[in-house]
LOBA-356398 format. One record per residue: residue number from 0; x, y, z of N, C-alpha, C in turn. Coordinates in steps of 0.2 Angstrom, whole numbers, plus 5000, padded with zeros to 4 digits. Layout:
N
(rec NUM, (X, Y, Z), (X, Y, Z), (X, Y, Z)) ...
# end
This chain:
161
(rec 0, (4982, 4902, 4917), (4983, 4909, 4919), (4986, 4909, 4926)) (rec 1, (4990, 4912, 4926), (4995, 4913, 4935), (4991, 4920, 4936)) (rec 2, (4990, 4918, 4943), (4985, 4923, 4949), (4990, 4922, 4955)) (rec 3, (4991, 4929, 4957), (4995, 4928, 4964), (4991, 4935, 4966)) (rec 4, (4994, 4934, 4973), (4989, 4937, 4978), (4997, 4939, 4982)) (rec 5, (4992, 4947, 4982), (4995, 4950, 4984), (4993, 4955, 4995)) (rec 6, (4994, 4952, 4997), (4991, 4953, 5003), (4993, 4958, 5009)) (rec 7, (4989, 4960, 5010), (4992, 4967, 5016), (4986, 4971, 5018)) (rec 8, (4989, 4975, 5023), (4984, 4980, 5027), (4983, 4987, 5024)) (rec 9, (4989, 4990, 5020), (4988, 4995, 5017), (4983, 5000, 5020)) (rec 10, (4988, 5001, 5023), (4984, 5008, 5032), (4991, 5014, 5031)) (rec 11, (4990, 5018, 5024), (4988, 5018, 5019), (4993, 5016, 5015)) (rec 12, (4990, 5014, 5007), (4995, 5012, 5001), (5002, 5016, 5002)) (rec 13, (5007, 5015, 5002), (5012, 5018, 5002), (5015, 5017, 4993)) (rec 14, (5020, 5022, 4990), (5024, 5021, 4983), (5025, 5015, 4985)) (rec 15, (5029, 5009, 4989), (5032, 5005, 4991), (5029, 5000, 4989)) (rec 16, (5023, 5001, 4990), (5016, 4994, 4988), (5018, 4995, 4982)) (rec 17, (5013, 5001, 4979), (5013, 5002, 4972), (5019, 4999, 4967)) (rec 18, (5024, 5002, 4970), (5030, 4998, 4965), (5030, 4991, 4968)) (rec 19, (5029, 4985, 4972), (5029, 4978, 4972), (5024, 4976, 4968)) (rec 20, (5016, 4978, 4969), (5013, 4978, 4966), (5012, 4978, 4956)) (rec 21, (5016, 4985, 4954), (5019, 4986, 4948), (5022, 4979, 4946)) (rec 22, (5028, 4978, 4947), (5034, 4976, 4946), (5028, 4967, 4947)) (rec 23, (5025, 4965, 4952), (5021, 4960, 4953), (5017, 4958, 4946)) (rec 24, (5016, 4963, 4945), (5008, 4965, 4939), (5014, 4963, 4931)) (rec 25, (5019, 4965, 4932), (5023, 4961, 4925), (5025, 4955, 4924)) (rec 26, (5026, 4952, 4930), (5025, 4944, 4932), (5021, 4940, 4929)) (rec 27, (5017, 4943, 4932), (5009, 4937, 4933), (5003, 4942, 4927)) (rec 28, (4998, 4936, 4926), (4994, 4938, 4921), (4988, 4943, 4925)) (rec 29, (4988, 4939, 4932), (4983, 4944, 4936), (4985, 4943, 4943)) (rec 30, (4987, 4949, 4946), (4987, 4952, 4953), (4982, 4952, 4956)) (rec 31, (4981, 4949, 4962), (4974, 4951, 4966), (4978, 4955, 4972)) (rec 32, (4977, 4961, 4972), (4978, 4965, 4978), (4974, 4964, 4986)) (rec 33, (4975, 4960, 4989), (4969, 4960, 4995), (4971, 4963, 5002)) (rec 34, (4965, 4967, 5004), (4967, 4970, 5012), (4967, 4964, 5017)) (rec 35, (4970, 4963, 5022), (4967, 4957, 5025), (4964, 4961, 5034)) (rec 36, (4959, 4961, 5032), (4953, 4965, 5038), (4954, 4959, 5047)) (rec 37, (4957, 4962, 5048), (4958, 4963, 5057), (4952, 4965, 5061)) (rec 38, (4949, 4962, 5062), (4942, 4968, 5066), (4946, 4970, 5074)) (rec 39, (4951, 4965, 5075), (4956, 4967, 5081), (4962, 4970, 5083)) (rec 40, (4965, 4974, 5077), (4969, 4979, 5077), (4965, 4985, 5072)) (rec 41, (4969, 4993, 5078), (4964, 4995, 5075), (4968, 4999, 5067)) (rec 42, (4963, 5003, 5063), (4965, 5005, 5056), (4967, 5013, 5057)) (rec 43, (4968, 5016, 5054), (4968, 5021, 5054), (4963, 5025, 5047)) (rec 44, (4962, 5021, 5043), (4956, 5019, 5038), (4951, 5015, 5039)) (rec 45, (4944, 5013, 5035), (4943, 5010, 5035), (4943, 5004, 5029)) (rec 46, (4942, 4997, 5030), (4942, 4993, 5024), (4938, 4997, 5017)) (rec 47, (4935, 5001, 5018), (4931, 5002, 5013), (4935, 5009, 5009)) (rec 48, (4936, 5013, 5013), (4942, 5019, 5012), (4950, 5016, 5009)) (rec 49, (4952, 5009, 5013), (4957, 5008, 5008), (4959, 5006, 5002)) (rec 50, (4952, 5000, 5000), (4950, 4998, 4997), (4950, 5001, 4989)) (rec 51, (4945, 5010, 4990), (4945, 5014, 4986), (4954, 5018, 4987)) (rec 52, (4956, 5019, 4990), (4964, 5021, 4987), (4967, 5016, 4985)) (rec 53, (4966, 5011, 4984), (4970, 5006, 4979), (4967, 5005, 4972)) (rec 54, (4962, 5006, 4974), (4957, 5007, 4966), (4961, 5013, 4961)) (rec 55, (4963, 5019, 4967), (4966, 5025, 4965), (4974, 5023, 4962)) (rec 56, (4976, 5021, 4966), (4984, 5019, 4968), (4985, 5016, 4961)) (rec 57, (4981, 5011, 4959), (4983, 5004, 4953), (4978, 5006, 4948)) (rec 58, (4975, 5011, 4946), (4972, 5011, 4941), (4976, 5009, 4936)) (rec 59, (4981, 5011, 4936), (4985, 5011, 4929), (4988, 5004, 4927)) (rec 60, (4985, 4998, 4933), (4989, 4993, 4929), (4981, 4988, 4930)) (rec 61, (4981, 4988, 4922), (4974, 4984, 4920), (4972, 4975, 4924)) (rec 62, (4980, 4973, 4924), (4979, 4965, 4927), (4978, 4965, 4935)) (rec 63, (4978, 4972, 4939), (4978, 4973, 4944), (4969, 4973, 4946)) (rec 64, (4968, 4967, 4952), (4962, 4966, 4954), (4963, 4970, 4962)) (rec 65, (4956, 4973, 4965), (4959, 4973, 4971), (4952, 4971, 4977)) (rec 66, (4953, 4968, 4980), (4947, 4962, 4985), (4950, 4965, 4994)) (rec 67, (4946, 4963, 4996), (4947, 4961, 5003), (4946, 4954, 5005)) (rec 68, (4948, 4953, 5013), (4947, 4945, 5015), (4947, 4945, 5021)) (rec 69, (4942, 4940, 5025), (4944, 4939, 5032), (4947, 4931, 5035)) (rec 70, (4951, 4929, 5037), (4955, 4922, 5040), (4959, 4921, 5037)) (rec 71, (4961, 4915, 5036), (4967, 4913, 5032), (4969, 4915, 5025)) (rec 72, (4974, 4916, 5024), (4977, 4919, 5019), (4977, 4913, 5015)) (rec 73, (4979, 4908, 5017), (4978, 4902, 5011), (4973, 4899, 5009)) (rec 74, (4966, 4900, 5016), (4959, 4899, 5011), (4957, 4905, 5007)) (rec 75, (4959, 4909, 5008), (4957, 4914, 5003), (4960, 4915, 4995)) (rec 76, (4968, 4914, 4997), (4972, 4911, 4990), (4968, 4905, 4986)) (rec 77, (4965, 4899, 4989), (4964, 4893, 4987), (4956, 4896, 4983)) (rec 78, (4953, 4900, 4986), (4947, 4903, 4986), (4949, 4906, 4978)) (rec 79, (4951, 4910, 4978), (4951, 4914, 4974), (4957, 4911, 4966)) (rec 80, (4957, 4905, 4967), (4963, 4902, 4961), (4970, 4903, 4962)) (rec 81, (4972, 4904, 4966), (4980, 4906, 4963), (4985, 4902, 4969)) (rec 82, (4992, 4902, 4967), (4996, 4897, 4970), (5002, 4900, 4973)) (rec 83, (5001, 4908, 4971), (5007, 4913, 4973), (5005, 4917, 4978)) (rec 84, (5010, 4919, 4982), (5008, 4923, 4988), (5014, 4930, 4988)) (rec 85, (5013, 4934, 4983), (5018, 4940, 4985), (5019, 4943, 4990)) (rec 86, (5025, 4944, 4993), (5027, 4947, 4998), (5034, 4953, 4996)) (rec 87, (5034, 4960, 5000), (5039, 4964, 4998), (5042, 4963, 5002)) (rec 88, (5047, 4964, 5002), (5056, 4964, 5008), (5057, 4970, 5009)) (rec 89, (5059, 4973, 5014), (5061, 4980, 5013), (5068, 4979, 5016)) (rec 90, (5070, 4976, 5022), (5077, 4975, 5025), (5077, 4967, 5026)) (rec 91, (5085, 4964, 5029), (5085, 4959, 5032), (5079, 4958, 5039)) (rec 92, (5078, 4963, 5042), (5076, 4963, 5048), (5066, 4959, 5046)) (rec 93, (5063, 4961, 5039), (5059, 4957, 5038), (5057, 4952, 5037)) (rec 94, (5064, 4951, 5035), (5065, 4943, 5032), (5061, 4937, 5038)) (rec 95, (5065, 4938, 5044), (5062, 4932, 5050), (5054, 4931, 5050)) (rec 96, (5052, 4938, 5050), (5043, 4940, 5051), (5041, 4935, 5046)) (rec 97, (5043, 4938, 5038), (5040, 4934, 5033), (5041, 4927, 5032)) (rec 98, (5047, 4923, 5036), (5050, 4919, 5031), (5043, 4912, 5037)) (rec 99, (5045, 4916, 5043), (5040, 4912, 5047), (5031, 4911, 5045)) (rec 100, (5030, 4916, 5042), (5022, 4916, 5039), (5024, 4912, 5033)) (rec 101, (5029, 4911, 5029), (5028, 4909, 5021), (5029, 4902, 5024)) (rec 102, (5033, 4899, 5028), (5034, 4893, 5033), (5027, 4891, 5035)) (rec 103, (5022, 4897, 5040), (5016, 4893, 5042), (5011, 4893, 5036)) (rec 104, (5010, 4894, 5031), (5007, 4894, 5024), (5008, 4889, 5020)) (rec 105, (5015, 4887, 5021), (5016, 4880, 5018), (5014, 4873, 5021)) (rec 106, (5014, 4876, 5027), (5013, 4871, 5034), (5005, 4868, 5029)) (rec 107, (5002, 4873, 5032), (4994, 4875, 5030), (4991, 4872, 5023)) (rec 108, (4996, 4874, 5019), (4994, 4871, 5012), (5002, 4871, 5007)) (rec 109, (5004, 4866, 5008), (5008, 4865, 5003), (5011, 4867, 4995)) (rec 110, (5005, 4866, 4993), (5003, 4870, 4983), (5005, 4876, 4984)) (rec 111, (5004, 4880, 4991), (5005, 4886, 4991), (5014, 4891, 4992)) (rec 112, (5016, 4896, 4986), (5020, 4897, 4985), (5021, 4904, 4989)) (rec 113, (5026, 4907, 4992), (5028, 4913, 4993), (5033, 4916, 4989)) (rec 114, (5032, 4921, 4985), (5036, 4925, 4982), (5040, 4931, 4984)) (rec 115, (5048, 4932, 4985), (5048, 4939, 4987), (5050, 4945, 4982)) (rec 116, (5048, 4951, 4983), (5051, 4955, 4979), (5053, 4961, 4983)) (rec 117, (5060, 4962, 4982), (5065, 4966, 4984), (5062, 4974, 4983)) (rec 118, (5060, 4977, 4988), (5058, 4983, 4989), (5065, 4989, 4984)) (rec 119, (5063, 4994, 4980), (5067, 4994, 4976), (5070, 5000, 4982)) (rec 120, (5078, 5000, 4979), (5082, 5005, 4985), (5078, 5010, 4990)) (rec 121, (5076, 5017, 4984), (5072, 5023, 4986), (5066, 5022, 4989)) (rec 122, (5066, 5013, 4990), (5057, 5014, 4995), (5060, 5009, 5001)) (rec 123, (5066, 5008, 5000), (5068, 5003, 5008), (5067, 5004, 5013)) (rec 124, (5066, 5009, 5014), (5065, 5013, 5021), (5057, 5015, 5022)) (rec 125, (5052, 5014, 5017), (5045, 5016, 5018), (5042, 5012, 5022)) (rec 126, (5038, 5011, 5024), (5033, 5011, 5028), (5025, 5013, 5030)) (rec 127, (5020, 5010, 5030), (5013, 5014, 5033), (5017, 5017, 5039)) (rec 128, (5017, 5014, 5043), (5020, 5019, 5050), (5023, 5023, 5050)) (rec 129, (5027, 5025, 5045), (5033, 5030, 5045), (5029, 5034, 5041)) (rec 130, (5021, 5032, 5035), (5020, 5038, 5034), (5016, 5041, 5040)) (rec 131, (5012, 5037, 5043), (5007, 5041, 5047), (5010, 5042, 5053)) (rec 132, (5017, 5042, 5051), (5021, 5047, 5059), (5023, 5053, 5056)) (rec 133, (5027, 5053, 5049), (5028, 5061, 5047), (5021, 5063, 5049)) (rec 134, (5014, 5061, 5042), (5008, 5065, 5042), (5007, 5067, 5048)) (rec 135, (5006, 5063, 5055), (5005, 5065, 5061), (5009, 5073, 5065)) (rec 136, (5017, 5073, 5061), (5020, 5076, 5062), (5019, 5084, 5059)) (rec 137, (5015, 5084, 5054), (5014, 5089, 5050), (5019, 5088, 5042)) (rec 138, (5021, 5082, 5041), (5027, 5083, 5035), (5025, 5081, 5031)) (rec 139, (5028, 5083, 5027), (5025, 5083, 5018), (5026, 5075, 5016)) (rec 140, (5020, 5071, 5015), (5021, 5063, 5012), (5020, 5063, 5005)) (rec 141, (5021, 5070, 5001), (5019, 5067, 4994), (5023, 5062, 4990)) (rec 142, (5028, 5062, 4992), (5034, 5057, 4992), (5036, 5051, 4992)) (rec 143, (5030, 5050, 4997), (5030, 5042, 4999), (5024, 5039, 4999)) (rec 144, (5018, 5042, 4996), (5013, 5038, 4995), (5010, 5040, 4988)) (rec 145, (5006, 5039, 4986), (5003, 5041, 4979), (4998, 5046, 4979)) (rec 146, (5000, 5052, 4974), (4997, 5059, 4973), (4991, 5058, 4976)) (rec 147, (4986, 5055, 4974), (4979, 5057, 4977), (4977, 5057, 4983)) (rec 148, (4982, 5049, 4986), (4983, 5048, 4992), (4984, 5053, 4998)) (rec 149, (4988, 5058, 4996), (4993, 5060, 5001), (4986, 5065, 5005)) (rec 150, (4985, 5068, 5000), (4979, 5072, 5007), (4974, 5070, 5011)) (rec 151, (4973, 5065, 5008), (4967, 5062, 5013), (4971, 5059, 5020)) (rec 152, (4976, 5055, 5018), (4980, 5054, 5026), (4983, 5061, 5031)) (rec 153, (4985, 5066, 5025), (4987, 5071, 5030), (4979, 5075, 5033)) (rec 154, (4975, 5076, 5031), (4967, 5076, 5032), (4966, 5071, 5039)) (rec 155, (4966, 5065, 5039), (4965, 5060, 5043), (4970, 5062, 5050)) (rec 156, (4975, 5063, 5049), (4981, 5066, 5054), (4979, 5071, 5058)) (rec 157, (4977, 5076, 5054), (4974, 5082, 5057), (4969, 5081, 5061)) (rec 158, (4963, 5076, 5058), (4956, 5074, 5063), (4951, 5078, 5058)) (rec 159, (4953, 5077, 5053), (4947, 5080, 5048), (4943, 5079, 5044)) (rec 160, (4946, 5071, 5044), (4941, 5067, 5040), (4942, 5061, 5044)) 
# end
């Protein structure tokens, strides 16, 4: 069975995830989605709040697991079976960031693969940050994060949850 690990902060799920995610889940026989918990940068959710919007986010795709983790991405991968590490590209500009982690990962453990998938056009430009600057801004995110999503971050923006 191919398990690959899908890894991120997801401060909040953006459409952008969901579609690499998606498109991931046609791949492989099972996805593990995982947040990777920082207790030193701060969130604008909590692990537990993002956790449940991905629950939200990927109902619809059945091979779609979703976990959290704390320290290395490769003892977590090796932990949990799998040999793939999904990664989305949104421009050239993230290439260096990423190519450098899939570089110290291989360092780290060799078996371990980094996969990329090409952010599809209409979500090249998303970003967590770029939502929670419109939301922060008062602007309509229904666009760029997923329906149930959207209110709780413009909620969270406001200072209301």
């Amino acid at each position: 069975m191919a398990v690959a690990i899908c890894p991120g902060t997801f401060d909040p799920i953006t459409r952008g995830h969901v579609d690499i995610i998606t498109r991931a889940s046609s791949i492989f026989d099972t996805v593990i989605v995982a947040i990777l918990v920082n207790h030193g940068k701060r969130q604008m959710f909590s692990t537990e709040e993002r956790l449940e919007m991905l629950r939200v986010a990927c109902a619809h795709l059945p091979n779609v697991e979703i976990d959290h983790f704390e320290g290395l991405l490769v003892d977590y991968v090796r932990k949990r079976g799998a040999h793939v590490v999904i990664r989305g590209l949104r421009a050239v500009s993230d290439f260096e960031f990423e190519m450098t982690m899939a570089l110290m990962n291989r360092k780290l453990d060799p078996n371990i693969e980094t996969m990329y998938i090409m952010a599809s056009m209409e979500y090249s430009f998303l970003s967590s940050s770029i939502v929670k600057e419109v939301a922060a801004l008062g602007g309509d995110i229904r666009c760029l994060v997923p329906a149930p999503i959207a209110e709780r971050v413009a909620a969270r923006c406001r200072g209301e949850a």
